[in-house]
N, C-alpha and C positions, 0 to 999 in steps of 0.2 A: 335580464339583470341577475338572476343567480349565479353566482359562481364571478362575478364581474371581480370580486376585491380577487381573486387567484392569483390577478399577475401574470406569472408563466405558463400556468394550465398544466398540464401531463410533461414539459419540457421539461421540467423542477429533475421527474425521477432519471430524464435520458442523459441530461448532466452530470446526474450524480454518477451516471453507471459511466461515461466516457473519463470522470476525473476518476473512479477507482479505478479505472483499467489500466490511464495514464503511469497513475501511484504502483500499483499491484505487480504490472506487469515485470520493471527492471527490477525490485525486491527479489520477486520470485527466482529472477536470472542469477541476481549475484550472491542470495542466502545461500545455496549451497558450498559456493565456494567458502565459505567461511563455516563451515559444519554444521548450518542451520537449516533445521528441515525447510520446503516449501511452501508449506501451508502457512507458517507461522508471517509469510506476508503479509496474511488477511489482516493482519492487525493495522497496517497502515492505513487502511480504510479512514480508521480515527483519526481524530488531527493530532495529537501527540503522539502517537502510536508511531508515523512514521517517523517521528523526532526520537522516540527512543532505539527505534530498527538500527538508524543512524547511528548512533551512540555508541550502541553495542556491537556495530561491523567497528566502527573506530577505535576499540579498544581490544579488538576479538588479538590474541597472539598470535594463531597461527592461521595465515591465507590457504588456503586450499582444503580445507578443512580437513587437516591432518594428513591427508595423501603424497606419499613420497619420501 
């Protein structure tokens, strides 16, 4: 009976890491093309985080992050 009220069990953390990677991974691909470092993906982890990534690729001026 310990551990009974869990629900998922250990599943809860393997979920979390498949929807960050889901989120993380195309961020990662298209921020640069907009002159935004890499790292600054991690922020979509958040739930508003990727709502603002969004925002600020739709409002960025220049696509290629300046190149060309």
């Amino acid at each position: 009976m310990m551990g009974a009220g869990n629900g998922m069990g250990g599943m809860g953390l393997i979920w979390f890491i498949v929807f960050a990677a889901l989120v993380v991974i195309p961020f990662w691909r298209l921020l640069p093309r907009f002159g935004i470092p890499n790292w600054v993906s991690l922020v979509a982890v958040i739930p508003l985080g990727a709502l603002i990534l969004l925002w600020v690729m739709a409002f960025k001026d220049k696509i290629g992050g300046g190149r060309g």
